[in-house]
N, C-alpha and C positions, 0 to 999 in steps of 0.2 A: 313145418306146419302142414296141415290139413284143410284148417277151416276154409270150407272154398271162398268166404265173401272178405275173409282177409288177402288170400291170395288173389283175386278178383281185384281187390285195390292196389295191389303193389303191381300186377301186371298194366293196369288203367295209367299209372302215376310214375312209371318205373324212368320215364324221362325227368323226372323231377328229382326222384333219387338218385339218378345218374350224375344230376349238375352238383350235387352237396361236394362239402368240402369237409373235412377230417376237424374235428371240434378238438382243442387243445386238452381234454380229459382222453380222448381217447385214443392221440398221439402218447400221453404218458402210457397209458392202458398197453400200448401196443409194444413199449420200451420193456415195460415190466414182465411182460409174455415173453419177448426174444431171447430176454438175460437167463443166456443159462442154457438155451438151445444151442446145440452144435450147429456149425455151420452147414448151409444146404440143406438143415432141418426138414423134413414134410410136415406142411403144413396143411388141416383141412380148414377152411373157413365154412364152418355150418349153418347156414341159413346167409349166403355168401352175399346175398341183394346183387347190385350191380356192378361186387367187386371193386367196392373202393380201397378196403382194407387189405385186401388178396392182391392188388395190384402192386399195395408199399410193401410190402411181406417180399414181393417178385424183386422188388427192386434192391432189396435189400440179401440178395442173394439166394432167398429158399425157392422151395420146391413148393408150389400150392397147386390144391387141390379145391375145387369147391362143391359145393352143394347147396340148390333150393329149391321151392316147391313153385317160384314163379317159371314159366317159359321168357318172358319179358331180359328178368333180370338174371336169368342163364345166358342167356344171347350178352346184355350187355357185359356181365364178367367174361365170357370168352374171347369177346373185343379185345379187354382189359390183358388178354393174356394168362387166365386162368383155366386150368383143365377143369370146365365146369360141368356136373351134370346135373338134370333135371329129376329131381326127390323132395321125399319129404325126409324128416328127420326122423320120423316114426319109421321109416323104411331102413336107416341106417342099421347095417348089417357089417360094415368093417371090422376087423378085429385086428390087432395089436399092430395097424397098419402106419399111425402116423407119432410125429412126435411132438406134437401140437396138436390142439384140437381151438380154437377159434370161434366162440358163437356169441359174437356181441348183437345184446340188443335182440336173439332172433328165437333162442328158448322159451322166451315171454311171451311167445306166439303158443304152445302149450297149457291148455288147463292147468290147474292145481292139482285134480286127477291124475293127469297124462306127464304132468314134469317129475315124478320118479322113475319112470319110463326111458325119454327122451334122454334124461340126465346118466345113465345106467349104458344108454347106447353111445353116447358121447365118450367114457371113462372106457366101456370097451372096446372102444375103436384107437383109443393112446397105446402106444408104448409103454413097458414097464416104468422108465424113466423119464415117460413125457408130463407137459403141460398143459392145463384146461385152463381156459381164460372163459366166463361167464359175465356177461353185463346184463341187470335184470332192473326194470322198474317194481319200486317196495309198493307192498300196501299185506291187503289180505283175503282178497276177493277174485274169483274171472270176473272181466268186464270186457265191456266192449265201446271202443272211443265213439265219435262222431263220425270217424273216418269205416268204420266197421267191421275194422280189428279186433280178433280177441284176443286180451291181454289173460295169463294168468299172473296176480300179483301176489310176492312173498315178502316174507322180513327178512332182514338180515339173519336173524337167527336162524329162522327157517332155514332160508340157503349153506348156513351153517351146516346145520344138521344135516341137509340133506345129502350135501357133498359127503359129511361122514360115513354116511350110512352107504357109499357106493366108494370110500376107501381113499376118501381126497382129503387132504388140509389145505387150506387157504393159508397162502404164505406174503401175498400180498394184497389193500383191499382199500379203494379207495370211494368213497359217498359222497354224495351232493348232492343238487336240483341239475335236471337236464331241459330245455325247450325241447318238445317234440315236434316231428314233422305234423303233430295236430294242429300245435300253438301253443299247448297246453304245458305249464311246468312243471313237473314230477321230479318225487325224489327217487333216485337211483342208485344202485350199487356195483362195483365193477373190480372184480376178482381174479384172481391167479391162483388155482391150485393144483399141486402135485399128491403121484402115490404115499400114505403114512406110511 
């Protein structure tokens, strides 16, 4: 992410992201990404927060990596154990580095403009044979919460396409409503895809 007043909230709030606990959507989420990595896999978590998901990744044997655009929740993924650095995802410049790519929940920090982009630098930074895992809030709008985040919002189809158009199939894909750390209930999407 870029936008400085959503980054500005998650550095302010990054103790309260720190306490959260893994929502059972996205313990399966996280089941559906591993199946199929090799062991010790690299993993980047992108837009990593404060390392909650990079820490189970750790525990689980691999190799993580992270990146975000907060300082806050750099510091606390490092804690966690994560070789984190301080970026945006716009800055992502890896290439064919990992075998995982990891961005729950943090791509939705991009415009609608800016996520072919973001989504292009993610798919560059895999592996021939690796995996991108996306979790995105749908709609069809940028918006911005109460908390003064920008969200870019897609449909599923969108995100369909969009992964095609940068050479992905969604091979696993599961929807709901999620509570946000707004309050708010939104529905969501949370995908798994490889190179066609």
């Amino acid at each position: 992410m870029s936008d400085r007043e959503t980054i500005d909230c998650y550095n302010a709030r990054a103790a309260e992201y720190t306490a959260l606990e893994l929502p059972d959507s996205e313990i399966r989420s996280m089941a559906a990404f591993v199946d199929g990595l090799p062991p010790g896999a690299h993993i980047l978590d992108l837009g990593c927060g404060p390392g909650l998901h990079g820490a189970a990744f750790l525990s689980q044997g691999f190799e993580v990596s992270g990146l975000d655009a907060s300082v806050a929740f750099v510091t606390a993924a490092t804690e966690r154990g994560l070789s984190a650095r301080l970026g945006s995802f716009f800055e992502l410049d890896d290439y064919a580095a990992y075998d995982g790519v990891w961005a729950s929940f943090s791509l939705l920090h991009a415009s609608r403009a800016e996520f072919p982009d973001v989504l292009a630098r993610a798919v560059r930074a895999l592996r021939p044979d690796g995996r991108l895992y996306i979790s995105m809030k749908l709609g069809t709008e940028d918006f911005r919460d109460a908390m003064g985040r920008l969200y870019g919002f897609h449909t599923v189809e969108e995100l369909h396409k969009a992964l095609g158009d940068v050479g992905m199939k969604v091979i696993w894909q599961e929807t709901g409503r999620e509570r946000g750390f707004a309050g708010t209930i939104d529905p969501v999407a949370m995908m798994v895809a490889i190179h066609e």
